[in-house]
C-alpha positions, 0 to 999 in steps of 0.5 A, spaced: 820 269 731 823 276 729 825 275 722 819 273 720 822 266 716 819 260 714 823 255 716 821 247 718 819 242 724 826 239 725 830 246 724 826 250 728 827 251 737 821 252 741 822 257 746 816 258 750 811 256 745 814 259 739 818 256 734 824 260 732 830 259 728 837 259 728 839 266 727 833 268 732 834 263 737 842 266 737 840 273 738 834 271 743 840 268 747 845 273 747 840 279 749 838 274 755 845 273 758 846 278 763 852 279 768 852 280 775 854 287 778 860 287 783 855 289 788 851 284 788 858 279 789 859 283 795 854 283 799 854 276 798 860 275 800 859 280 807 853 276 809 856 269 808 862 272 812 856 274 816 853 268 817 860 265 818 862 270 825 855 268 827 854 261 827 862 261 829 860 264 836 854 261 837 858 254 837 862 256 842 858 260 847 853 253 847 860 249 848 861 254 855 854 253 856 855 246 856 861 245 859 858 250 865 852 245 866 857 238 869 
């Protein structure tokens, strides 16, 4: 606990083995929250695309293949 604050059982958080109140807990929370920076969405999205072209051309080129085999 950062405050320091004596405070019971039942109003307590425990949050990796440590008891914090209510205020210390809010902080905690508010200091963890964190946004994802827009590169990292686009890079996601460019190798689902990615992933999507190269499934997509693999299906096709096994149906040619299949069809090239009767």
């Amino acid at each position: 606990m950062v405050c320091r604050k004596v405070v019971c059982r039942e109003c307590a958080t425990e949050w990796d083995g440590i008891n914090h109140c209510v205020t210390c807990l809010a902080s905690r929370r508010r200091a963890e929250r964190t946004r994802s920076s827009l590169l990292a969405w686009v890079a996601v999205l460019l190798t689902v695309g990615l992933l999507f072209f190269t499934s997509v051309r693999l299906l096709v080129w096994t149906g040619v293949f299949l069809a090239s085999l009767s």
